[in-house]
C-alpha positions as CSV (number, residue, x, y, z in Angstrom):
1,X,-44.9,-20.1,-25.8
2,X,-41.1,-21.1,-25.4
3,X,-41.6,-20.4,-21.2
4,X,-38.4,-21.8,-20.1
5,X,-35.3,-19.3,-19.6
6,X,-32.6,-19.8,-18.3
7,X,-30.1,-17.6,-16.6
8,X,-27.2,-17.5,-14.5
9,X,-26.2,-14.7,-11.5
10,X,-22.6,-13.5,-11.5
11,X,-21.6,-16.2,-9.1
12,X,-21.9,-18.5,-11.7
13,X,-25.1,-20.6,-10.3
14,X,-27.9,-21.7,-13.2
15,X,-31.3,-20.2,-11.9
16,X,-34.5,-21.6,-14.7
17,X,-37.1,-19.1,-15.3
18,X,-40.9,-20.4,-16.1
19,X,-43.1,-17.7,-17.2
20,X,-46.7,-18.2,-16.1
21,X,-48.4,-14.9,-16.8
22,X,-48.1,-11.5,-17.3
23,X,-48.7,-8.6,-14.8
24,X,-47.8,-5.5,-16.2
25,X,-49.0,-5.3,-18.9
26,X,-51.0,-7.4,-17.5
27,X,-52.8,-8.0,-21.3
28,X,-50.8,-11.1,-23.0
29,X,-51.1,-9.0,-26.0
30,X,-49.6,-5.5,-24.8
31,X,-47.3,-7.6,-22.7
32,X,-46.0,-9.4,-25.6
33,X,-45.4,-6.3,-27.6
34,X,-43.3,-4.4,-25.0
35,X,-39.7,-3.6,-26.6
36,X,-37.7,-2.9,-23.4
37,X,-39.0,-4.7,-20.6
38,X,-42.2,-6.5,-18.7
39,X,-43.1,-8.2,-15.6
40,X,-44.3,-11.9,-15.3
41,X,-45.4,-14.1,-12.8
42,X,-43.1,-17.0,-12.8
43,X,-41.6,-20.2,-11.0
44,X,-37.8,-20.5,-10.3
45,X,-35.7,-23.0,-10.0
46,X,-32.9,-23.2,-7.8
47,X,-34.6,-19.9,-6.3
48,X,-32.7,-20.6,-3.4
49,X,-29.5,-19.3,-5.2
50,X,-31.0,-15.8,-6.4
51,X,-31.3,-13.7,-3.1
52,X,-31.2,-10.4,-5.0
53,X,-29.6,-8.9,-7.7
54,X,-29.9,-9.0,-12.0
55,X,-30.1,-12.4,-14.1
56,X,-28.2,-12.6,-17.0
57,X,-29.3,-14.9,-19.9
58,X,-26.8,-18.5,-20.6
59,X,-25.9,-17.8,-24.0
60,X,-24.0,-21.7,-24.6
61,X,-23.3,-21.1,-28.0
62,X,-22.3,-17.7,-27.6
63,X,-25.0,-16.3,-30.7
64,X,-24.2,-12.8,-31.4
65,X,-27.6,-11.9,-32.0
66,X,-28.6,-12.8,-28.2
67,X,-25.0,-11.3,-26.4
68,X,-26.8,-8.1,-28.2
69,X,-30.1,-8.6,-26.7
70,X,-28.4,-8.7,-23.1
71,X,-31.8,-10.2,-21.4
72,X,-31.8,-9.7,-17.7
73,X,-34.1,-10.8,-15.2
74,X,-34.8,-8.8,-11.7
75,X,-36.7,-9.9,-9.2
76,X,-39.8,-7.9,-8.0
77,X,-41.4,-9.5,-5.5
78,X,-41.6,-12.6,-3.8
79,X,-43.6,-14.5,-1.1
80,X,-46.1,-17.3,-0.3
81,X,-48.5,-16.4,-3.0
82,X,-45.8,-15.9,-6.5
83,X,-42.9,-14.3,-7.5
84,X,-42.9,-11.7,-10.2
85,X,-39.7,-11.2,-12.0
86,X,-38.7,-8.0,-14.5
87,X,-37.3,-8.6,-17.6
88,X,-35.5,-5.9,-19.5
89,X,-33.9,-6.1,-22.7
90,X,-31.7,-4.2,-25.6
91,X,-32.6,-4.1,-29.4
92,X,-35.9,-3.0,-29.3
93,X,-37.5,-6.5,-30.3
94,X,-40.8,-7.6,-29.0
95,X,-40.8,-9.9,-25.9
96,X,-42.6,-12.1,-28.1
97,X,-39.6,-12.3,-30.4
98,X,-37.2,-12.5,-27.5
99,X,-39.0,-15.5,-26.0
100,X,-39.1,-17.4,-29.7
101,X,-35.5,-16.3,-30.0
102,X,-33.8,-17.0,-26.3
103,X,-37.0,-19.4,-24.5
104,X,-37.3,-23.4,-24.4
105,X,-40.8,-25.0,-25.1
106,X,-42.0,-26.1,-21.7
107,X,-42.3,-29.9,-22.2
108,X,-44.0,-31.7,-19.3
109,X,-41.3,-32.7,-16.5
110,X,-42.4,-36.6,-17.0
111,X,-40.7,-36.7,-20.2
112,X,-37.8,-36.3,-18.5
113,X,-35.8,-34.5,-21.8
114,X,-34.8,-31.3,-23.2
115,X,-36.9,-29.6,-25.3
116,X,-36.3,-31.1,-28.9
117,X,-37.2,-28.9,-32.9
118,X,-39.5,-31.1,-33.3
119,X,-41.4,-30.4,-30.4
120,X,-42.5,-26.5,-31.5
121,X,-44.8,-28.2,-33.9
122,X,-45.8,-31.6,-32.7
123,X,-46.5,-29.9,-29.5
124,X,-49.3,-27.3,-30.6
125,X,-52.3,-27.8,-31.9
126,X,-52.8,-27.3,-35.4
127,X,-55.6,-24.5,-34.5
128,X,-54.1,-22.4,-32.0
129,X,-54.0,-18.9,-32.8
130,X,-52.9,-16.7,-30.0
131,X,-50.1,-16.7,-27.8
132,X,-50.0,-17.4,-23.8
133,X,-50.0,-21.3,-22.8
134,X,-47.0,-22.4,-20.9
135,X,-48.5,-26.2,-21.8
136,X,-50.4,-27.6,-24.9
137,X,-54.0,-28.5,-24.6
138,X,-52.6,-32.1,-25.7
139,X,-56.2,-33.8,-26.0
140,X,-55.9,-31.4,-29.5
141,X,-52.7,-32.9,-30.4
142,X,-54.7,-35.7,-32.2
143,X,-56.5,-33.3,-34.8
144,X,-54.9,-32.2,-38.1
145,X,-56.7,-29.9,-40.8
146,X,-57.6,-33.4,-43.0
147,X,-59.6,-34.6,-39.6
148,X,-61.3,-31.6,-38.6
149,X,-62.3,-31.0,-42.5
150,X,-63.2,-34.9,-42.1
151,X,-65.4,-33.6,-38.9
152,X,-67.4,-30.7,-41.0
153,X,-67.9,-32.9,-43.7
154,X,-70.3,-34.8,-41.1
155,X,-72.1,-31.8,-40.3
156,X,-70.4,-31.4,-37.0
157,X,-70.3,-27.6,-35.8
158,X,-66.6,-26.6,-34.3
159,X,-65.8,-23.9,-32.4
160,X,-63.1,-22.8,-30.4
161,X,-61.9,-21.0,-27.2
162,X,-58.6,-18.9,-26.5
163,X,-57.6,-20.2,-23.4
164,X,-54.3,-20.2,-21.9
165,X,-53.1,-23.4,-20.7
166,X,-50.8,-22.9,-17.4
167,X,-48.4,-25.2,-15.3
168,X,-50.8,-26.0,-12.8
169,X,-51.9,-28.6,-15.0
170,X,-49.2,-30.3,-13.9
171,X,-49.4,-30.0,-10.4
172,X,-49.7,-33.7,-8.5
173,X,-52.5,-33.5,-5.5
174,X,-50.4,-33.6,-2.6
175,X,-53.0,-33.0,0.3
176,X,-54.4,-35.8,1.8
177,X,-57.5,-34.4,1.0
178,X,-58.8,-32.4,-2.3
179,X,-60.3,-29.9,0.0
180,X,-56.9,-28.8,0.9
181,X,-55.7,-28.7,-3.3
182,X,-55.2,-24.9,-4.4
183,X,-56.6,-25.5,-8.1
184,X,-54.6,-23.1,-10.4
185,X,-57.0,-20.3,-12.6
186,X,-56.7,-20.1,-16.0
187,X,-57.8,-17.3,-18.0
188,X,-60.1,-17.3,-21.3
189,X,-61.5,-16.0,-24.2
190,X,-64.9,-16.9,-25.6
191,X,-66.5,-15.2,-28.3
192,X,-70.7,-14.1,-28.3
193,X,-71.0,-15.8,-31.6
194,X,-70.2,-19.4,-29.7
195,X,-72.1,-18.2,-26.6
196,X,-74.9,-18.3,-28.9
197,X,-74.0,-21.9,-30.7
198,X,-74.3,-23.4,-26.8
199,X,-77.7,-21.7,-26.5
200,X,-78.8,-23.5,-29.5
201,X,-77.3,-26.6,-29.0
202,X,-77.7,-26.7,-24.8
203,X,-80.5,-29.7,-25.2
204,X,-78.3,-31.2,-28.1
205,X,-74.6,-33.0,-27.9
206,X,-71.2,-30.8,-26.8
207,X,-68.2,-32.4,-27.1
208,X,-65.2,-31.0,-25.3
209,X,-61.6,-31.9,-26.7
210,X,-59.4,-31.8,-23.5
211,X,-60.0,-31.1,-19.8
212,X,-58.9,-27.1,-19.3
213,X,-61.4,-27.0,-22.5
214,X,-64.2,-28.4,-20.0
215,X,-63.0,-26.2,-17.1
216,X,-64.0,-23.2,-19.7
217,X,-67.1,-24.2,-20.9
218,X,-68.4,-25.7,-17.6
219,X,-67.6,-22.3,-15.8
220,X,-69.8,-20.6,-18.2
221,X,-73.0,-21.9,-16.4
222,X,-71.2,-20.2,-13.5
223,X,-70.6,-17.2,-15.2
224,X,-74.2,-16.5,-16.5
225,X,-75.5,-17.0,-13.1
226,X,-73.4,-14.0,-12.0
227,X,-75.1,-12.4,-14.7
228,X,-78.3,-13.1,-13.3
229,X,-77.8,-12.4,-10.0
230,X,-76.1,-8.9,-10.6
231,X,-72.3,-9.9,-10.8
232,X,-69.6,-9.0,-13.2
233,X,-68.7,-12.1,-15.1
234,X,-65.0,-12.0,-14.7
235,X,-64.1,-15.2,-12.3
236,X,-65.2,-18.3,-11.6
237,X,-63.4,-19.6,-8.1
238,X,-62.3,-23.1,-6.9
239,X,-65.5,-24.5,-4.6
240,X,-68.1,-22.0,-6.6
241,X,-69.6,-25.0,-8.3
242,X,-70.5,-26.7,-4.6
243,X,-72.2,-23.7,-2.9
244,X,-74.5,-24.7,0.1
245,X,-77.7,-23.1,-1.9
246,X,-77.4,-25.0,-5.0
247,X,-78.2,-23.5,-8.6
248,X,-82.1,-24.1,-9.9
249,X,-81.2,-22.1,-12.9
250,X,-81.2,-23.9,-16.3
251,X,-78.4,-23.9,-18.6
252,X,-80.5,-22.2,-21.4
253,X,-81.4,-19.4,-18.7
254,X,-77.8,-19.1,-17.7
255,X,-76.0,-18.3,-21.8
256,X,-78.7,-15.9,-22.3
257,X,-77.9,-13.9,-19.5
258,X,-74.5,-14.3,-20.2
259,X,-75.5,-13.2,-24.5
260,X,-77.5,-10.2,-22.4
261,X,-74.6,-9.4,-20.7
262,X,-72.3,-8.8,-23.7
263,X,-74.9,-7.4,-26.3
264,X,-75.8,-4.5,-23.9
265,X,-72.1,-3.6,-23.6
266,X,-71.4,-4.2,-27.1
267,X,-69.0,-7.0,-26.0
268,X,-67.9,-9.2,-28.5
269,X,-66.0,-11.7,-26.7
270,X,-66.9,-12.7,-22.8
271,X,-62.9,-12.4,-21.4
272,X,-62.6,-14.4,-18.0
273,X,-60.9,-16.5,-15.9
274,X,-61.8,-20.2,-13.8
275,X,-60.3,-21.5,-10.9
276,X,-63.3,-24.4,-11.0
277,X,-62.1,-27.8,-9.5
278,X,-64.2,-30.6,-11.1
279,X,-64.8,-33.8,-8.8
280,X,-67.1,-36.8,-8.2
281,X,-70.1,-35.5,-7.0
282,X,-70.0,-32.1,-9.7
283,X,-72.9,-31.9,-11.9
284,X,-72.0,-31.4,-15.4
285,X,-73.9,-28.8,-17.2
286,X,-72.8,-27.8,-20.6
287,X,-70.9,-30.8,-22.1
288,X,-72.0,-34.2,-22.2
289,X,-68.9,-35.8,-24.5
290,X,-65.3,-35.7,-23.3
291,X,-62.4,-36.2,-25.7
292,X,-58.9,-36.1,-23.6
293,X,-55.5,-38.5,-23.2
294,X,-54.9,-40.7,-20.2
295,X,-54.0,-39.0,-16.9
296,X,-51.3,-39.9,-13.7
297,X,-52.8,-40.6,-11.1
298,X,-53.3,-38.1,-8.0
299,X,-53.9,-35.1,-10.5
300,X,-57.4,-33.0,-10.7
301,X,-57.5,-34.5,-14.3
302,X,-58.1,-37.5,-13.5
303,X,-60.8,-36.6,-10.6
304,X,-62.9,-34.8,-13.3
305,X,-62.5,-38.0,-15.7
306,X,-64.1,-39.4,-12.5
307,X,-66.6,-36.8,-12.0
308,X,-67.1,-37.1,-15.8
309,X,-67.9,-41.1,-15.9
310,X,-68.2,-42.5,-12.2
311,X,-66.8,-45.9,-11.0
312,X,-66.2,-46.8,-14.9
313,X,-62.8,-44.7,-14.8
314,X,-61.6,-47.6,-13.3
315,X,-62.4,-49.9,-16.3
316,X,-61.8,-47.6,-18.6
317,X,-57.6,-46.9,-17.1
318,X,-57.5,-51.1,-16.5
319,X,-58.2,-51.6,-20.2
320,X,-55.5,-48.8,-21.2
321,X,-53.1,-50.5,-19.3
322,X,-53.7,-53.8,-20.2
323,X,-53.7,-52.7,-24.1
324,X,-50.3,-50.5,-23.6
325,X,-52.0,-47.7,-24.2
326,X,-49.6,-44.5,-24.1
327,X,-50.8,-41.9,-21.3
328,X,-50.1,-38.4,-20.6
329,X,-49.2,-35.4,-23.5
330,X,-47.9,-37.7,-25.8
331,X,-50.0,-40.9,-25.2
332,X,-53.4,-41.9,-26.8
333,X,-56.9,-40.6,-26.4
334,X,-60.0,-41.7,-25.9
335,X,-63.9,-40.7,-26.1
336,X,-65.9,-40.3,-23.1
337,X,-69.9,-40.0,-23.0
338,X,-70.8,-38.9,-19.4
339,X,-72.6,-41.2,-16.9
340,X,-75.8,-40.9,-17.2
């Protein structure tokens, strides 16, 4: 979605908006729909300016259609934890329309650019459906409709996940250690009819294209063990994967609980969200390909490429560089097989 706003407070300083989710409605859908306002957790820039009082929307090229929308921005509440911001608005439009008319796509910082046309479509995949990623799941960049008809002509079975990319995935590690790393959640959509693909394909090959892809289908696992052991399937936290007890259930044991789950409440999509932090010493249970781009270095990306491959990260990154290969959203890609 076009995340970026930006606004200015009567004293004239520039405050940027960056939407990260909603909270009331707290439903991308509903919240997407509203016509007069919503609230959104979001980051600010040059918060330090904005004490108290309403946004108003920059309008550079003075475009009548926006001066009638008269977007403002309150804010709600802030502390340590987030800051959620209220955004009203005139004309009775959709926010979804008022982002796609007055929002920037949220390019990655590193590119160090505006936001360009070209970048609605280049930067989205070519199967994404749904609205609510503040960043593309770039390892999908690479696929058109003539590949992935290329992929099904080989008998490969696709399926896919809503899952809403957020800016965490951007976040450097800055702790000296990766116990003290807050890993951002994510929240997902994955339908009973692929649930039930994973069953029958848990002893076979799954390939994951992109990283927040694994986080989804890795926390799964997770999720039917909840299941199993009387929980609500709803979260999957940071350090869950690493409890002190360990997990002797199987992954076939763990998706049928989780199809259980949903058939007997006539569910047909398991709706969730995963805070899972993937590092060396993880045990990978769903996926055993990896398809993603190249990663900077101190990010959790590049600490589940680790976790993913062992000591052979190194090899793989020294050959990238030595070949020029591009890294990050726009770079190149590569196919992983994990360690055995």
């Amino acid at each position: 979605i076009p995340a970026r706003l930006l606004f200015k407070r009567h004293t004239g300083a520039i405050i940027e908006i960056f939407c990260l989710e909603p909270v009331a409605p707290q439903d991308y859908q509903l919240n997407f729909a509203c016509t007069e306002k919503c609230c959104w957790k979001v980051i600010v820039g040059n918060i330090r300016r904005w004490k108290e009082g309403p946004l108003s929307l920059i309008n550079p090229s003075d475009d009548p259609t926006i001066a009638g929308i008269d977007l403002k921005a309150e804010m709600l509440q802030r502390d340590s934890n987030k800051i959620v911001v209220q955004f009203s608005w005139k004309g009775g439009g959709s926010f979804s329309k008022i982002l796609e008319l007055c929002g920037k796509i949220p390019i990655p910082p590193y590119l160090k650019r505006d936001p360009q046309p070209l970048d609605t479509v280049r930067y989205q995949t070519c199967y994404a459906r749904i609205e609510g990623s503040v960043a593309a799941p770039t390892a999908g960049l690479h696929f058109t409709d003539t590949v992935l008809g290329k992929i099904s002509e080989k008998g490969i079975k696709q399926g896919y996940i809503s899952l809403h990319v957020g800016a965490g995935t951007f976040l450097p590690v800055k702790s000296e250690y990766i116990s003290g790393h807050n890993m951002h959640s994510e929240p997902f959509s994955i339908s009973l009819e692929l649930i039930k693909s994973l069953r029958e394909y848990a002893s076979k090959h799954i390939i994951a294209v992109g990283t927040t892809s694994t986080r989804c289908l890795e926390s799964l696992y997770f999720l039917g063990v909840q299941t199993i052991e009387k929980k609500v399937p709803t979260y999957v936290s940071q350090w869950e994967p690493y409890r002190e007890d360990g997990f002797n259930y199987s992954l076939e044991e763990a998706l049928d609980a989780l199809i259980h789950y949903l058939e007997r409440n006539s569910l047909d999509n398991l709706v969730s969200r995963t805070e899972i932090i993937i590092v060396p010493g993880y045990c990978f249970r769903v996926i055993d390909h990896l398809i993603t781009n190249f990663h900077q270095p101190k990010s959790t990306l590049l600490l589940l490429i680790s976790a993913f491959v062992g000591q052979s990260w190194r090899d793989i990154y020294n050959f990238a560089l030595e070949n020029d290969f591009r890294f990050l959203s726009y770079g190149d890609s590569s196919l992983l097989e994990i360690r055995k």
